[in-house]
LUMBA-635967 format. One record per residue (C-alpha): residue number from 0; x, y, z. Coordinates in steps of 0.2 Angstrom, whole numbers. Example, Ala and Ser with C-alpha at 12.3 -4.5 7.8 and 13.67 -1.06 7.14 Angstrom:
! residues 2
[pt 0; [62; -22; 39]]
[pt 1; [68; -5; 36]]
***
This chain:
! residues 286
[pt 0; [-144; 299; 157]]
[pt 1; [-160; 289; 162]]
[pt 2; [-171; 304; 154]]
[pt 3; [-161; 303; 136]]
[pt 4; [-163; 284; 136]]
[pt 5; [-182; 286; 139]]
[pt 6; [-182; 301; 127]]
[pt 7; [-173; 289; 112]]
[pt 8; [-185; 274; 116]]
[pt 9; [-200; 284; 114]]
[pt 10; [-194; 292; 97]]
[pt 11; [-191; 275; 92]]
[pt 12; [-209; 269; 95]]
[pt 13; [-217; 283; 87]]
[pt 14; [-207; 284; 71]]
[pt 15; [-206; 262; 71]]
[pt 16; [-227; 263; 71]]
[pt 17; [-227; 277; 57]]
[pt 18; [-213; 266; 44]]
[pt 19; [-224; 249; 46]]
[pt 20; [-233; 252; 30]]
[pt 21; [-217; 254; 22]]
[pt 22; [-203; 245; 26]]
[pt 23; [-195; 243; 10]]
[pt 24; [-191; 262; 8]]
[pt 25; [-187; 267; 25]]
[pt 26; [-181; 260; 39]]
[pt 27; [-177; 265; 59]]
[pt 28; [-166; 258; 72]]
[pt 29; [-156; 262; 89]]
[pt 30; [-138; 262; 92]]
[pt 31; [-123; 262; 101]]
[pt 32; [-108; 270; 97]]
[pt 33; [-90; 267; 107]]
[pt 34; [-77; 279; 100]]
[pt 35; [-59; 282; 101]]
[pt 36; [-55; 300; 101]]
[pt 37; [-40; 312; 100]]
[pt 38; [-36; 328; 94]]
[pt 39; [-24; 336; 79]]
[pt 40; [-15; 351; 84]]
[pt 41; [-10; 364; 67]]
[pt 42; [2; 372; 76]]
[pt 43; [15; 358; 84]]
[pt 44; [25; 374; 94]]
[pt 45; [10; 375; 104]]
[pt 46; [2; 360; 106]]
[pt 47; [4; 341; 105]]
[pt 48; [-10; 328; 107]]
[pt 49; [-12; 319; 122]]
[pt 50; [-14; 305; 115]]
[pt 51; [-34; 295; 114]]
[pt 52; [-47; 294; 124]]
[pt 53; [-62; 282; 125]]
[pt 54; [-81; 291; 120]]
[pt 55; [-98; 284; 120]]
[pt 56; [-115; 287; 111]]
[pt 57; [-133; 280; 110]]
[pt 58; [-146; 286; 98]]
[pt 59; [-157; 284; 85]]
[pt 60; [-156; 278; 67]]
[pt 61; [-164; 280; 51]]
[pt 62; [-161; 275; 33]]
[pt 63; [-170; 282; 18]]
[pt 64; [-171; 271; 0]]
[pt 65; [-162; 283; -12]]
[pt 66; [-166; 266; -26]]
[pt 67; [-156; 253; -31]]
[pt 68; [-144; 250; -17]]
[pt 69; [-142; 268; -14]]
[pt 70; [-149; 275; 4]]
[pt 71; [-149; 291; 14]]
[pt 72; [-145; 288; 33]]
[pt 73; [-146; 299; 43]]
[pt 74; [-151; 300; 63]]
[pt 75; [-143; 310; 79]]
[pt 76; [-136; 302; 95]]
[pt 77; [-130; 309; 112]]
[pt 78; [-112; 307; 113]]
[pt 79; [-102; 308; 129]]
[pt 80; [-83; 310; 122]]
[pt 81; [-66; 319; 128]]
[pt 82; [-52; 324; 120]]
[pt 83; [-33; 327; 128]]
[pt 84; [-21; 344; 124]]
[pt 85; [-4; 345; 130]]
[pt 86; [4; 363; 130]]
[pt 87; [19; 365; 127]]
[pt 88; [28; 384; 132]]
[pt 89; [33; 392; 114]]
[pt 90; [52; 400; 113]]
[pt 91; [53; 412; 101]]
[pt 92; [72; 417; 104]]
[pt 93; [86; 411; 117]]
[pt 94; [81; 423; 131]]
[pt 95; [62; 424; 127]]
[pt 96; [48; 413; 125]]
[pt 97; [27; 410; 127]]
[pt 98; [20; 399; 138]]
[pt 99; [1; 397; 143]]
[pt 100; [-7; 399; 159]]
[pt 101; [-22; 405; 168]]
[pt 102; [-29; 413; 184]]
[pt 103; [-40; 407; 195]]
[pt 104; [-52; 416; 208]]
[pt 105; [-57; 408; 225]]
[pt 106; [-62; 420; 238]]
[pt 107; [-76; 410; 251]]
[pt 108; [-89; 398; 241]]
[pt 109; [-83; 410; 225]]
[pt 110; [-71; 402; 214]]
[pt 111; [-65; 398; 195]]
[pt 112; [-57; 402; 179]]
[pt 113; [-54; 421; 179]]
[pt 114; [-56; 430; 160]]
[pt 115; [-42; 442; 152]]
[pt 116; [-51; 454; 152]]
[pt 117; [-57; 455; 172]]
[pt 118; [-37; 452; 175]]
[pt 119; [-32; 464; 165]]
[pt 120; [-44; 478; 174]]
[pt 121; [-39; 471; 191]]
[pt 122; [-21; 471; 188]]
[pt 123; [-21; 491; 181]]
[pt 124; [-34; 497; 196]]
[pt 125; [-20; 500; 208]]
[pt 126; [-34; 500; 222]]
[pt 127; [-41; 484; 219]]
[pt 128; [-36; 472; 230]]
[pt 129; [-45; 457; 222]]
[pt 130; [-30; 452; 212]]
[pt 131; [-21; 447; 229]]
[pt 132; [-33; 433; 227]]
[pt 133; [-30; 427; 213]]
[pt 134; [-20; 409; 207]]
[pt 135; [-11; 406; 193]]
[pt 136; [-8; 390; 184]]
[pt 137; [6; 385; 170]]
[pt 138; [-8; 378; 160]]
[pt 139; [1; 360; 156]]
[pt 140; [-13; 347; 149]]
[pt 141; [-31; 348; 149]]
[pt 142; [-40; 334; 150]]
[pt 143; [-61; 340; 139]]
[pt 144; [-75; 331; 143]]
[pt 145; [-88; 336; 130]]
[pt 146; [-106; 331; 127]]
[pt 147; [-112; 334; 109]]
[pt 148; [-128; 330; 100]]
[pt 149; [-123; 321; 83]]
[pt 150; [-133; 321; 66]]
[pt 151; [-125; 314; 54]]
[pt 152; [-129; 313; 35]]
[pt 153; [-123; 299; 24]]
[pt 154; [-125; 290; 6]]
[pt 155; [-125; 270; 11]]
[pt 156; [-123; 259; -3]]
[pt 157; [-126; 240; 2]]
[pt 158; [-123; 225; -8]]
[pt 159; [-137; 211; -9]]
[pt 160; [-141; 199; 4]]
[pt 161; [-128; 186; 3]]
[pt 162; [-136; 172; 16]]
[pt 163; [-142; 182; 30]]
[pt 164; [-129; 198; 28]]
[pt 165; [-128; 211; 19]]
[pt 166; [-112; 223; 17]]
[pt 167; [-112; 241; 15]]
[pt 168; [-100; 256; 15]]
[pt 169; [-104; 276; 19]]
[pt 170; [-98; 291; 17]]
[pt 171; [-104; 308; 22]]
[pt 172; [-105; 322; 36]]
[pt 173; [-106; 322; 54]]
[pt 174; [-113; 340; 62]]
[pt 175; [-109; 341; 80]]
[pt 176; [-118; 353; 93]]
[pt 177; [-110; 356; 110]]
[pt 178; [-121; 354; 126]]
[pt 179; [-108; 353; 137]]
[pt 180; [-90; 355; 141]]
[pt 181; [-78; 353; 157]]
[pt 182; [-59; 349; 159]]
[pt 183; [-47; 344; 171]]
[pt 184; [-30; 353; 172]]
[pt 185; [-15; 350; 176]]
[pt 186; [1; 363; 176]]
[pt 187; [13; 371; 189]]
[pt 188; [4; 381; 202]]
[pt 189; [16; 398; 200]]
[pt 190; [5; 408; 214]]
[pt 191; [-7; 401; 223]]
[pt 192; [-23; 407; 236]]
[pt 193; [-33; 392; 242]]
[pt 194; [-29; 385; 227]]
[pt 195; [-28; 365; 227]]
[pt 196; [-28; 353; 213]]
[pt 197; [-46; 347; 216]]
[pt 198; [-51; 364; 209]]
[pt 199; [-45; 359; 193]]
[pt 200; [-54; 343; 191]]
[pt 201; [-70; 348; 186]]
[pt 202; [-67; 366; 177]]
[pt 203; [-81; 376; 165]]
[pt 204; [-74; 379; 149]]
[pt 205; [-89; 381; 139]]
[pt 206; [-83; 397; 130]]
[pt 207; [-66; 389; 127]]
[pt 208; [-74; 375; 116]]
[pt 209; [-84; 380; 100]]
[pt 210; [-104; 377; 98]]
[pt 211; [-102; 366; 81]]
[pt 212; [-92; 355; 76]]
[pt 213; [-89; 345; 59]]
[pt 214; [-83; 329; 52]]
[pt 215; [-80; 318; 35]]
[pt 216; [-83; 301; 39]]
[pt 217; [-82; 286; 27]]
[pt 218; [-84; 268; 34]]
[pt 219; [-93; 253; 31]]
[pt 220; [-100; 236; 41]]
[pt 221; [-114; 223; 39]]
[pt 222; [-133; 219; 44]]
[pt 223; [-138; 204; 50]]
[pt 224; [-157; 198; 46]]
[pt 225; [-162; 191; 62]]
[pt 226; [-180; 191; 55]]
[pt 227; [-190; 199; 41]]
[pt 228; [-191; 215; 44]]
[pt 229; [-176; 216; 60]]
[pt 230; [-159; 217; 59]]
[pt 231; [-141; 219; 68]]
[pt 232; [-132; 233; 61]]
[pt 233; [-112; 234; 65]]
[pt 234; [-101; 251; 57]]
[pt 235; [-83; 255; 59]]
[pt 236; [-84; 274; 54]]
[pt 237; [-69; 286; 53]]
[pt 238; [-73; 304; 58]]
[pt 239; [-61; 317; 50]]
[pt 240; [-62; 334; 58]]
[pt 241; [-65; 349; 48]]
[pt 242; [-66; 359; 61]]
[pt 243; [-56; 364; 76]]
[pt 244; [-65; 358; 95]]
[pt 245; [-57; 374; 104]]
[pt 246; [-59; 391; 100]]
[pt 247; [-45; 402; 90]]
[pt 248; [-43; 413; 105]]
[pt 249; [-45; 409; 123]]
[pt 250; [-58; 419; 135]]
[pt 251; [-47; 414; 150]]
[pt 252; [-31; 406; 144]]
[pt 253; [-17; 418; 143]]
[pt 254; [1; 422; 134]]
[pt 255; [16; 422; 148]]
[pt 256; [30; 431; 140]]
[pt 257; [46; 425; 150]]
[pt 258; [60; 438; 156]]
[pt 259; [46; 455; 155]]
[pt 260; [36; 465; 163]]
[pt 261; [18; 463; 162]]
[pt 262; [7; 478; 162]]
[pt 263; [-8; 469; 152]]
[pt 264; [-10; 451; 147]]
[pt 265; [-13; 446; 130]]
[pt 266; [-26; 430; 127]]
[pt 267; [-19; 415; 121]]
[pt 268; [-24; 411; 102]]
[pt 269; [-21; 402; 86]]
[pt 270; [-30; 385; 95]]
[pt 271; [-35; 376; 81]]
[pt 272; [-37; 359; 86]]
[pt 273; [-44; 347; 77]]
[pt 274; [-58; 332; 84]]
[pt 275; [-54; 315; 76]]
[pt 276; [-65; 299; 80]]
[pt 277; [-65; 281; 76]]
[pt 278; [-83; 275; 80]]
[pt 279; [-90; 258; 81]]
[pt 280; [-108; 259; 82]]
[pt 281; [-118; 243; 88]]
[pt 282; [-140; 245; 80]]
[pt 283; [-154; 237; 78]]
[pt 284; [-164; 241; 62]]
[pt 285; [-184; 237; 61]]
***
């Protein structure tokens, strides 16, 4: 955290000496952003969300005169977020149904989320004894914890200064890349080898959460002159996802079917889930 802190401040500096000899037509900043996050599930007979969770950013900020009123604003910022999925188990008839779970391998310091596929190979090799080792959850909520680099692109269109404020609103596009992604779990433990529940507080689910993510946003806020050439910027901004957090198919999550035998596991899919954001970002604007 200290490093992309010192990283934003030096950014600041460099691109705050090159705008001095034109302020009018360009101006640079660095924010905060709070946000309150949850996810929208398309298909409701899988999933539900689990309600919002609290997100935080810090950045840079920078606004291009467009003329007239009209700007370009534009920036990145580092955002710390999470997102809460419950599961739901998916009947299909009266005597049959889907529900999702996953396996999990701990053998000595060895231990994680096992893939389909390496399951799959372990339960039809009838001399492998690795599959005795493994868990199995009934995947129930899941808890992400993503870090995403942010670069959105916006029109801003601000009124005259009125006293020492001037209003604006925005609308636009925010393009998110995924750095990082872990999730706690919680389900019924079905079978279980040294499996306890502090193994699921701190999982790697990079591959079950896509790279990019995108978002419509449209909001609006005030600056506040504090002197000629600096001012306080506050945003409420709405982010609409366009795009779903996790993956269509699961690398590790499976399909349960109740009431058969298994003779290969089938990955769970159809995960479209949606990333939704209110964001209050907090700037200072030289």
């Amino acid at each position: 955290m200290k490093k992309i802190i010192t990283a934003v401040i030096i950014v600041a500096l460099g691109f705050n000496s090159n705008a001095q000899g034109n302020e009018k037509d360009f101006r640079f900043g660095l924010k905060i952003e709070p946000s309150f996050n949850w996810l929208s599930p398309d298909k409701a007979e899988k999933f539900e969300s689990g309600g919002i969770k609290m997100g935080f950013g810090i950045g840079a900020m920078t606004d291009f005169k467009l003329g007239g009123n009209v700007w370009l604003s534009t920036g990145f910022a580092v955002d710390f977020n999470g997102a809460k999925l419950n599961y739901l188990d998916n009947t299909i008839s009266d005597t049959s149904g889907f529900y999702p779970g996953y396996f999990h391998y701990s053998s000595g310091q060895s231990s994680g989320i096992v893939s389909v596929d390496d399951v799959n190979a372990a339960l039809l090799d009838t001399a492998s004894t690795t599959f005795s080792e493994y868990s199995f959850l009934k995947l129930q909520e899941r808890t992400i914890r993503a870090q995403y680099v942010n670069i959105p692109l916006f029109i801003k269109m601000k009124t005259n200064e009125i006293g020492y404020l001037t209003y604006f609103g925005q609308f636009g596009l925010n393009t998110s890349i995924k750095t990082k992604a872990r999730s706690t779990d919680v389900g019924e433990i079905i079978s279980a080898t040294n499996l306890a529940s502090s193994d699921l507080d701190d999982l790697d689910i990079e591959k079950e959460v896509n790279l990019f993510k995108l978002a419509g946003s449209i909001g609006g806020g005030f600056e506040y002159n504090l002197s000629e050439s600096t001012s306080l910027s506050v945003a409420v901004v709405f982010d609409y996802g366009f795009t779903s957090l996790t993956k269509k198919t699961s690398d590790h999550v499976i399909a349960i079917e109740n009431g058969q035998p298994i003779t290969e596991f089938e990955s769970y899919s159809d995960q479209k889930n949606k990333a939704n954001a209110v964001r209050l970002t907090v700037g200072i604007l030289f």
